[in-house]
LOKOLVO-118429 format. One record per residue (C-alpha): residue number from 1; chain; x, y, z. Coordinates in Angstrom, 2 decimals. Layout:
REM residues N
(node NUM, 'A', (X, Y, Z))
...
//
This chain:
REM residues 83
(node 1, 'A', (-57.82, 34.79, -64.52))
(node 2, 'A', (-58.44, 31.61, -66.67))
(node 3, 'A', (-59.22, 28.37, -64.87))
(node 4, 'A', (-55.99, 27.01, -66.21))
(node 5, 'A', (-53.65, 29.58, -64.59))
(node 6, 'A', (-51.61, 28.94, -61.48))
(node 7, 'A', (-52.32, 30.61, -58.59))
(node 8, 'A', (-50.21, 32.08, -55.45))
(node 9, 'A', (-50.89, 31.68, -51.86))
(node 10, 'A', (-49.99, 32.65, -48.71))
(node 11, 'A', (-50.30, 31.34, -45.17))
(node 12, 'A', (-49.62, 33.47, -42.29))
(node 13, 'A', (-49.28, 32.75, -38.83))
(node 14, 'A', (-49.09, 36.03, -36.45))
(node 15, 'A', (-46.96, 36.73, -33.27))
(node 16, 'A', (-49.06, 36.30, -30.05))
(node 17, 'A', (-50.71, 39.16, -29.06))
(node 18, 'A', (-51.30, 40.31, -32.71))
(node 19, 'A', (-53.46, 43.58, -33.05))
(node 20, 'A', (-56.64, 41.91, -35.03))
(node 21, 'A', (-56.16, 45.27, -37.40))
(node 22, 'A', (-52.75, 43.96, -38.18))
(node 23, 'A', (-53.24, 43.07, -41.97))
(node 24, 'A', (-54.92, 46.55, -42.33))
(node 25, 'A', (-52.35, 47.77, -44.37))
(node 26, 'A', (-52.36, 45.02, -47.13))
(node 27, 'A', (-56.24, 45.84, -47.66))
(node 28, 'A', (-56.10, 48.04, -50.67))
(node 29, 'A', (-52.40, 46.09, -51.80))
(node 30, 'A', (-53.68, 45.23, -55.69))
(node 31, 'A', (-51.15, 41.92, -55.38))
(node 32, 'A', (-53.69, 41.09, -52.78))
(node 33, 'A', (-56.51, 39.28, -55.27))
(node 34, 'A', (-58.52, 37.83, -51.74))
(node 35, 'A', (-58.06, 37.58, -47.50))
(node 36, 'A', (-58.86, 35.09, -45.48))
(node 37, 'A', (-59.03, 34.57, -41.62))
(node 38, 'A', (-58.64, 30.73, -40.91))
(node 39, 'A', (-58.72, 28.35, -38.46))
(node 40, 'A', (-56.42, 25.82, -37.32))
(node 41, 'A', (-52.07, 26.09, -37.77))
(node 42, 'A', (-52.38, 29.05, -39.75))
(node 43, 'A', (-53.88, 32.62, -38.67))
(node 44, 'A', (-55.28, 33.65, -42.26))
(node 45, 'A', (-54.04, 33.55, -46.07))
(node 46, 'A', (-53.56, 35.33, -48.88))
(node 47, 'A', (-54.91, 35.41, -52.83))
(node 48, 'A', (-52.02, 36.72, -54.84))
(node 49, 'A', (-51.74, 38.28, -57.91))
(node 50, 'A', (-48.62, 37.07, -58.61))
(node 51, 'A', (-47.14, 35.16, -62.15))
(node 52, 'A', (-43.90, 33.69, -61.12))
(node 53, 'A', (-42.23, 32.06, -58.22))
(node 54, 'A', (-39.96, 35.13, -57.72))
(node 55, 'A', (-42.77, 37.93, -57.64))
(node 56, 'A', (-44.15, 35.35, -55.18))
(node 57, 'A', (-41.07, 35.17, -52.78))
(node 58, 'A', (-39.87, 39.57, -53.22))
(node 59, 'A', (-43.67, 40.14, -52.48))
(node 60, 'A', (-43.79, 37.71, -49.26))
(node 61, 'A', (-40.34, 38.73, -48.21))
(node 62, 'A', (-41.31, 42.88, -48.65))
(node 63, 'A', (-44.90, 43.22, -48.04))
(node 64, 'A', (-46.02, 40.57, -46.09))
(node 65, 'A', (-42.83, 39.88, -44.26))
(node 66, 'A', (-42.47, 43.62, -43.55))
(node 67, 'A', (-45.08, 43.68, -40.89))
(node 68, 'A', (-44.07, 43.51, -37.81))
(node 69, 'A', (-46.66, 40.90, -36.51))
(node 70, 'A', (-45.93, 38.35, -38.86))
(node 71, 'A', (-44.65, 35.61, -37.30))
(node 72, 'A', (-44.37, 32.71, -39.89))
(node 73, 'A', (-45.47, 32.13, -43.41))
(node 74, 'A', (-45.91, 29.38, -45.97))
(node 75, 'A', (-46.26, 29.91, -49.66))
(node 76, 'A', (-47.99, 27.56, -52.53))
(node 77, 'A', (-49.12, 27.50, -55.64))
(node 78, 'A', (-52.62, 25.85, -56.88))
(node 79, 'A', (-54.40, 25.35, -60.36))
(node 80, 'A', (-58.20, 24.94, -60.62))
(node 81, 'A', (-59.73, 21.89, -61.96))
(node 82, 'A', (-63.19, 22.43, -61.54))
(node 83, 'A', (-65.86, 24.13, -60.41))
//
């Protein structure tokens, strides 16, 4: 991907008592580009290989969305300038 494309995002906040093998079955998911576990309001986020708003929102609302410890999400874009 060039430096100049947009990119897709996902935050995810899980349900208490989340399994911590819950994202298992996104692992091998190729719209899944990276995973991250984070600290702070969100639980982890996601890389996507997405290329427009509505892959975004069909593959948060069927994939991501579908698991049953998923609790909350935020989506965003973000474009590279450097490094």
């Amino acid at each position: 991907m060039a430096k100049t494309d947009w990119q897709a995002w996902v935050w995810i906040k899980w349900k208490p008592g989340t399994s911590s093998t819950a994202w298992e079955g996104w692992k091998n998911n190729p719209s899944i580009k990276a995973a991250w576990s984070t600290l702070g309001e969100w639980d982890c986020v996601l890389a996507l290989n997405v290329s427009t708003p509505e892959e975004l929102e069909t593959f948060v609302w069927k994939t991501i969305r579908g698991n049953q410890w998923v609790e909350q999400t935020s989506t965003s874009w973000a474009k590279q300038w450097w490094g």
